[in-house]
Biopython code that builds the backbone (N, CA, C, O; Angstrom):
import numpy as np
from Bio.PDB.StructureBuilder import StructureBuilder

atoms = [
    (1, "UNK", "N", (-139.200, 136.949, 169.367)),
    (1, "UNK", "CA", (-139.004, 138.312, 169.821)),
    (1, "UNK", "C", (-138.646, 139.159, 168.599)),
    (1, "UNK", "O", (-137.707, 138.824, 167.877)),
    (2, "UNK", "N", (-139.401, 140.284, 168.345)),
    (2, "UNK", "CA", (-139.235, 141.210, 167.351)),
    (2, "UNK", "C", (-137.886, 142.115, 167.512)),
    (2, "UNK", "O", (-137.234, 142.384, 168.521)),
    (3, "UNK", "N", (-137.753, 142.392, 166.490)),
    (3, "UNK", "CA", (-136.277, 143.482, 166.823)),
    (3, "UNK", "C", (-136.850, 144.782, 167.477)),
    (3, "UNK", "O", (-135.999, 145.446, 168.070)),
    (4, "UNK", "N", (-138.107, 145.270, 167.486)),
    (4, "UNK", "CA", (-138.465, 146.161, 168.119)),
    (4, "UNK", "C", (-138.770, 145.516, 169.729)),
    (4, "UNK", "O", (-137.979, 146.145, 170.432)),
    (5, "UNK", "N", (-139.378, 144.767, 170.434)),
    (5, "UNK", "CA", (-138.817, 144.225, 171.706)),
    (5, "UNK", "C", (-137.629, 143.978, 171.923)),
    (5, "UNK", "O", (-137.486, 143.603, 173.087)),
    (6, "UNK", "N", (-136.258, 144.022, 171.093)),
    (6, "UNK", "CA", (-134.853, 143.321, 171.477)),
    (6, "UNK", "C", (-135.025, 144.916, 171.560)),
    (6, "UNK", "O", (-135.566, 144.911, 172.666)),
    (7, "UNK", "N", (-134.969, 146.324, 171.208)),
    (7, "UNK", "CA", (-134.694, 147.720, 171.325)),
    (7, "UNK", "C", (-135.264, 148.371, 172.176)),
    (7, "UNK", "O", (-134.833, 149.458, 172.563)),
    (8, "UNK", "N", (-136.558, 147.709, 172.708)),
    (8, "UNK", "CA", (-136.804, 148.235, 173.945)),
    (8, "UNK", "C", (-136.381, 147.992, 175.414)),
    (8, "UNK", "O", (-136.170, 148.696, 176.401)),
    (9, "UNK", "N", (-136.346, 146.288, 175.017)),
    (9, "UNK", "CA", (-134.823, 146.248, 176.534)),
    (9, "UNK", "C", (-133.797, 146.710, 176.210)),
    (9, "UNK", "O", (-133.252, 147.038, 177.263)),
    (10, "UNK", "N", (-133.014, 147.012, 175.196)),
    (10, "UNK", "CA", (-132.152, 147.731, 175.451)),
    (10, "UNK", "C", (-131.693, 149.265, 175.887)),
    (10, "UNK", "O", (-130.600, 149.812, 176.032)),
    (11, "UNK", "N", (-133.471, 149.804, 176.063)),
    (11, "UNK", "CA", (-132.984, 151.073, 175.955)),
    (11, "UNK", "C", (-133.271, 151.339, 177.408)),
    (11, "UNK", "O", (-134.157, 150.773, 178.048)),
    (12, "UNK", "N", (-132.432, 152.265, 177.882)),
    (12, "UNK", "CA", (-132.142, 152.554, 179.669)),
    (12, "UNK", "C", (-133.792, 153.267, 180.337)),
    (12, "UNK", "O", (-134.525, 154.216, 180.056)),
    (13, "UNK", "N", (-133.776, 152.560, 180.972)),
    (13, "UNK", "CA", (-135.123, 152.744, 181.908)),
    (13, "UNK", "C", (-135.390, 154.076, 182.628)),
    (13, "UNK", "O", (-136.496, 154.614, 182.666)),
    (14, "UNK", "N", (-134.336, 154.526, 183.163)),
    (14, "UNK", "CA", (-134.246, 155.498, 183.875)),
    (14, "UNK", "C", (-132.557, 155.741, 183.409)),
    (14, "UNK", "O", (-131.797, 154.949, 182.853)),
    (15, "UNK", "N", (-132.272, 157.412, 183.956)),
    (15, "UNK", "CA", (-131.299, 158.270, 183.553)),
    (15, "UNK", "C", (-129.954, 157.397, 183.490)),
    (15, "UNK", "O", (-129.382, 156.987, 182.480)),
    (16, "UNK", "N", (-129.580, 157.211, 184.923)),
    (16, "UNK", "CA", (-128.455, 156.852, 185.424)),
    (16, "UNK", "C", (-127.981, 155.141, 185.024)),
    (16, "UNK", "O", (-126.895, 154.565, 185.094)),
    (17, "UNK", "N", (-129.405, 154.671, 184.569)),
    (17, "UNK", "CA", (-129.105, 153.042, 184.153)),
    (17, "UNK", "C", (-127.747, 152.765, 183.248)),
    (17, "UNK", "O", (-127.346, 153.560, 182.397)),
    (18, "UNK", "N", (-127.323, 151.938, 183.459)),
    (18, "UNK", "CA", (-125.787, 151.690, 182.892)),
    (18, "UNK", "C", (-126.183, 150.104, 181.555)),
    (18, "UNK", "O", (-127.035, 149.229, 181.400)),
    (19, "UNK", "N", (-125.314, 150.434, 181.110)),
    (19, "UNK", "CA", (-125.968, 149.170, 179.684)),
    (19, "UNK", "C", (-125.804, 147.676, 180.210)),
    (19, "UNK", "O", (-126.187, 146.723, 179.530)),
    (20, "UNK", "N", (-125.268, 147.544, 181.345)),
    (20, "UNK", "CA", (-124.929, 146.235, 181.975)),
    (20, "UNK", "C", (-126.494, 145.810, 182.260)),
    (20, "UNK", "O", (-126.991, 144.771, 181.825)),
    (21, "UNK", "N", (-127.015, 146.537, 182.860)),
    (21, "UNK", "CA", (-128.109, 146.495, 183.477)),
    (21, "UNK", "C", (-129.325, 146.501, 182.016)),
    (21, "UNK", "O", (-130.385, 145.875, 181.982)),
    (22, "UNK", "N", (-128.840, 147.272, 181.078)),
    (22, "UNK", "CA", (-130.116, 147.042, 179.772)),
    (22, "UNK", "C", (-130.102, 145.363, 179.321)),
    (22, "UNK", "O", (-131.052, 144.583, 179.252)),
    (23, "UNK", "N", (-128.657, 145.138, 179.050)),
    (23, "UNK", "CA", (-128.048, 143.524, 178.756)),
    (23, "UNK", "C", (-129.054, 142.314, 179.692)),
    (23, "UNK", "O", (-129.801, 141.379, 179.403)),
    (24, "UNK", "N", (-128.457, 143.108, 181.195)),
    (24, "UNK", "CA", (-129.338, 141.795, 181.637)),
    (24, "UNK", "C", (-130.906, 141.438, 181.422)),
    (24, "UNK", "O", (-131.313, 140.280, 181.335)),
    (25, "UNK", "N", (-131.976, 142.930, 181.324)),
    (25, "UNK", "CA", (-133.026, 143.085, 181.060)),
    (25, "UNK", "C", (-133.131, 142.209, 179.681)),
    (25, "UNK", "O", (-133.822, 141.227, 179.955)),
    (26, "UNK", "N", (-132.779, 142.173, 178.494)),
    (26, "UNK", "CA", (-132.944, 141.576, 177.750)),
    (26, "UNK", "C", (-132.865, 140.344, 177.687)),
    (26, "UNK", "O", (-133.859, 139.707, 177.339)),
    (27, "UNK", "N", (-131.296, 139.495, 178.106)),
    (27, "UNK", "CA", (-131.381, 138.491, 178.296)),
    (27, "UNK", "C", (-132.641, 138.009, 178.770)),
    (27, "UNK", "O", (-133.499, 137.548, 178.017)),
    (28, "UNK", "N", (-132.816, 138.155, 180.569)),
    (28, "UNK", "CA", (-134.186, 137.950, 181.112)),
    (28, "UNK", "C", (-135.386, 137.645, 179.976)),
    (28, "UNK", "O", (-136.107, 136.648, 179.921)),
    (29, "UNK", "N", (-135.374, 138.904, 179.018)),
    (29, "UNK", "CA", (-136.509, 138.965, 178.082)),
    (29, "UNK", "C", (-136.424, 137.805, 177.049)),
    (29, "UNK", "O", (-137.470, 137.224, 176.759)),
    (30, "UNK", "N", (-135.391, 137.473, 176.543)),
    (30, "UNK", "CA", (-135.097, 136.439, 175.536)),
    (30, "UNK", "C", (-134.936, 135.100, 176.326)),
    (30, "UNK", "O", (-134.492, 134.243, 175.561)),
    (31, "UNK", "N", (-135.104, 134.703, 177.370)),
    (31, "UNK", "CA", (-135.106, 133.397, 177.703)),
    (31, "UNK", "C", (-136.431, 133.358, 178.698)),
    (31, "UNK", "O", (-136.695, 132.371, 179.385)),
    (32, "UNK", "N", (-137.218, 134.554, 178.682)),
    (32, "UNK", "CA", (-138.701, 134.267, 178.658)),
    (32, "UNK", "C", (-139.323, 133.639, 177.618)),
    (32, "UNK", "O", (-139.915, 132.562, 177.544)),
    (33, "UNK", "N", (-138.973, 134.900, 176.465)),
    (33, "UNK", "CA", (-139.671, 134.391, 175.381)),
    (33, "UNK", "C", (-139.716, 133.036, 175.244)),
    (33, "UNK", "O", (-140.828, 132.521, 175.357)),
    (34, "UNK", "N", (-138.279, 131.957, 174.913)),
    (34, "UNK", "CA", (-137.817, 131.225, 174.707)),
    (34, "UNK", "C", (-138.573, 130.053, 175.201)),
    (34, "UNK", "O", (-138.838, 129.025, 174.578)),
    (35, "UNK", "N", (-138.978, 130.472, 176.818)),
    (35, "UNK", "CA", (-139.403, 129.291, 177.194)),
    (35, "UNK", "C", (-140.814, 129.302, 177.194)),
    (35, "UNK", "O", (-141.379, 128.266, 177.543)),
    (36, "UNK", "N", (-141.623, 130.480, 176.802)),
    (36, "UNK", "CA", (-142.813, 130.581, 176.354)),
    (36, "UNK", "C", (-143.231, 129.706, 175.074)),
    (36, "UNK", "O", (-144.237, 129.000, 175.012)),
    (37, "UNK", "N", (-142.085, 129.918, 173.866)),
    (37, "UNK", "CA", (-141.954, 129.205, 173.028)),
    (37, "UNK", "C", (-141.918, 127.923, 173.067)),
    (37, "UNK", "O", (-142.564, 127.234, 172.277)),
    (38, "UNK", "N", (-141.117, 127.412, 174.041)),
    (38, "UNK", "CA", (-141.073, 125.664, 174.308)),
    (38, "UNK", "C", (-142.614, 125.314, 174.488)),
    (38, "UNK", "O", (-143.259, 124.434, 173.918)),
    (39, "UNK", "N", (-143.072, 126.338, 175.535)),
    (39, "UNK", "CA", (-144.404, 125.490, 176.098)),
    (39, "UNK", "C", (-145.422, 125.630, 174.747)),
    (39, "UNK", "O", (-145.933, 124.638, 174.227)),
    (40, "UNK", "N", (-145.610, 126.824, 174.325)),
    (40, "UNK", "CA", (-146.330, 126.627, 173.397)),
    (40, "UNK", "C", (-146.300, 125.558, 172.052)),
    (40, "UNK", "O", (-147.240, 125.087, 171.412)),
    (41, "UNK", "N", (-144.909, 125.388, 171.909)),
    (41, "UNK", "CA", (-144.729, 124.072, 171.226)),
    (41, "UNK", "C", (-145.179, 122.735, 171.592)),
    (41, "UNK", "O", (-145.967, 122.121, 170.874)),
    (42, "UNK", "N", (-144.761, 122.307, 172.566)),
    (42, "UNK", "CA", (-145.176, 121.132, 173.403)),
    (42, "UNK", "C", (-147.168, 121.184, 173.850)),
    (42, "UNK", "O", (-148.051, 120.343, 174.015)),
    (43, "UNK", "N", (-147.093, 122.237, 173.874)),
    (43, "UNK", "CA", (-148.662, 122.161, 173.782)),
    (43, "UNK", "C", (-149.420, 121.919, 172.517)),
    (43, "UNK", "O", (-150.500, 121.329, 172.484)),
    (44, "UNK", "N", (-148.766, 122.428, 171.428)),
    (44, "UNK", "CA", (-149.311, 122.351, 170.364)),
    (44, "UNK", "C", (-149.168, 121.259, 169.817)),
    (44, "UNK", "O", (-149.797, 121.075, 168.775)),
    (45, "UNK", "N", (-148.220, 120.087, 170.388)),
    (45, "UNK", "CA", (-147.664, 118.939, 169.655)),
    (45, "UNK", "C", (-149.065, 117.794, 170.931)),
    (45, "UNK", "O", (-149.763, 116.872, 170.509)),
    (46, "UNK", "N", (-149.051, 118.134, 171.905)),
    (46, "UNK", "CA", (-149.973, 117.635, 172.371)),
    (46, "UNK", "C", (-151.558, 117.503, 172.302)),
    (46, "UNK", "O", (-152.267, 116.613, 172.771)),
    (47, "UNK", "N", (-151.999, 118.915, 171.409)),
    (47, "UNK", "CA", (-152.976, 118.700, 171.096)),
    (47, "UNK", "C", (-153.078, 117.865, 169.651)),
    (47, "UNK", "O", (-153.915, 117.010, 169.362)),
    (48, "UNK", "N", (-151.890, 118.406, 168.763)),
    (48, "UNK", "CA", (-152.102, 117.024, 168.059)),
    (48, "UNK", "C", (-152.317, 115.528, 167.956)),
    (48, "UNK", "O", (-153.030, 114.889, 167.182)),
    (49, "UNK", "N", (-151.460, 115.104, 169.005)),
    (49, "UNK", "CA", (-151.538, 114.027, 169.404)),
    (49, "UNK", "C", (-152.880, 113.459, 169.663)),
    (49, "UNK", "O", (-153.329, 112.663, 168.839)),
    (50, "UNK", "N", (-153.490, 113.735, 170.582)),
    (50, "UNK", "CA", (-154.871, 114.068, 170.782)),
    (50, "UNK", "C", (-155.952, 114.364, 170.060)),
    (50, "UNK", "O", (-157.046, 113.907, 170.391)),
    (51, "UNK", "N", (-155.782, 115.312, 168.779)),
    (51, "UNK", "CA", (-156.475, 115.250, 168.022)),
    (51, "UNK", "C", (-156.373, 113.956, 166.819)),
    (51, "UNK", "O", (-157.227, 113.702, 165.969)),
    (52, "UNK", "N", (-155.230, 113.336, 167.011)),
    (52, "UNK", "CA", (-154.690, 112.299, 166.153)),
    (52, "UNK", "C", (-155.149, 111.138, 166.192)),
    (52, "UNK", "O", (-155.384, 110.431, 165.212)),
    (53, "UNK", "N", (-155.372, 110.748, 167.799)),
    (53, "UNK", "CA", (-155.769, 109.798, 168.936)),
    (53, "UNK", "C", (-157.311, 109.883, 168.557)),
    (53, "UNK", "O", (-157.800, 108.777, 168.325)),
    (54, "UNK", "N", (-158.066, 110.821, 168.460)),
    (54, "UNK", "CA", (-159.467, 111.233, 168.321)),
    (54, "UNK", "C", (-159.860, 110.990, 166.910)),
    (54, "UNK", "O", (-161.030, 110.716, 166.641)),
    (55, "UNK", "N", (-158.949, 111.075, 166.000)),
    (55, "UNK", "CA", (-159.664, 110.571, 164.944)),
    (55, "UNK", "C", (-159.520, 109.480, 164.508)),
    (55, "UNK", "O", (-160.270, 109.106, 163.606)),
    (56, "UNK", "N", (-158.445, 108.572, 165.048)),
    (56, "UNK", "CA", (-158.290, 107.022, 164.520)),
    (56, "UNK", "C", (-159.294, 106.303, 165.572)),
    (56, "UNK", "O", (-159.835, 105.281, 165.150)),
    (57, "UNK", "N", (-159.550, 106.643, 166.657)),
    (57, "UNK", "CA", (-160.685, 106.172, 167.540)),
    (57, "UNK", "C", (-162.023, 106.091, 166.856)),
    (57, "UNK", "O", (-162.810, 105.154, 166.986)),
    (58, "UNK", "N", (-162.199, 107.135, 166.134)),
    (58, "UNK", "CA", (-163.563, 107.357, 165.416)),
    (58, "UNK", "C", (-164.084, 106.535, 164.314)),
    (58, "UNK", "O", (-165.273, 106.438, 164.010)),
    (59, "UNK", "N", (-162.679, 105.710, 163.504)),
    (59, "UNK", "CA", (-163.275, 104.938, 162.706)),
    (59, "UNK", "C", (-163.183, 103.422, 163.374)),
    (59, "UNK", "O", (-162.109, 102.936, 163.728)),
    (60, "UNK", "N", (-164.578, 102.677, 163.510)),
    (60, "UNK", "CA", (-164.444, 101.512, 163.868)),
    (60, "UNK", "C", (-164.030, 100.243, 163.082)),
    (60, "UNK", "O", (-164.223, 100.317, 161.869)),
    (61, "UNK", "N", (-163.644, 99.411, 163.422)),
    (61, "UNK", "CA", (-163.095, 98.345, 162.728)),
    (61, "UNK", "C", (-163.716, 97.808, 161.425)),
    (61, "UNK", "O", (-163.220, 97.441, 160.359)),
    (62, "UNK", "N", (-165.474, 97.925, 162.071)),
    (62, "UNK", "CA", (-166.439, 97.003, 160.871)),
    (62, "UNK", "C", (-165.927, 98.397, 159.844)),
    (62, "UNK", "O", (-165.044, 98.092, 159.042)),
    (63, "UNK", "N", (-166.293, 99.549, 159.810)),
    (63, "UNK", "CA", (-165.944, 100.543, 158.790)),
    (63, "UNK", "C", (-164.789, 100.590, 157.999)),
    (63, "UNK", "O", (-164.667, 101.001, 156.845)),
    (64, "UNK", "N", (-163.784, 100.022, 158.920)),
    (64, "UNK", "CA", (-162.546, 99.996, 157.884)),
    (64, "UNK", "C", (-162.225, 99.181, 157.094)),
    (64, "UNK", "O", (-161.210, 99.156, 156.398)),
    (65, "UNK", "N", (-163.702, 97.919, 157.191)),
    (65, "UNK", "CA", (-163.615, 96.833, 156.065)),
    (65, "UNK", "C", (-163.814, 96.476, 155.236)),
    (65, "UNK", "O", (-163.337, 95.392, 154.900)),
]
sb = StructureBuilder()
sb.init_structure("model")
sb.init_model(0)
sb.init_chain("A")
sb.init_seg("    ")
for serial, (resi, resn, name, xyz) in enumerate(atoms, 1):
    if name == "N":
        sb.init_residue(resn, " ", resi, " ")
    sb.init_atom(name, np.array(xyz, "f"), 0.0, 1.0, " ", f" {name:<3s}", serial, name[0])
structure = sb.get_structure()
């Protein structure tokens, strides 16, 4: 999350909004991100895997001799 997304939840939505209410908006926003982040990690560690899996498959035994 950029410091310019951490400044836009913070800033009041409408007139009467109270900063309790900007706080929680952000939070919300930072433990989206967060867990957007997990998945995209775990995905990315999975396609490695996979791509890892895919290339030791590819060399056959007689070749590696």
């Amino acid at each position: 999350m950029t410091p310019a997304d951490v400044a836009e939840n913070l800033m009041p939505k409408v007139a009467n909004e109270d900063a309790e209410a900007s706080l929680e908006r952000l939070i919300k926003a930072l433990r989206t991100s967060k867990e957007e982040a997990e998945m995209k990690a775990k995905k990315e560690a999975e396609m490695k895997v996979e791509k890892e899996k895919g290339t030791s498959e590819e060399v056959s035994p007689e070749e590696e001799a």
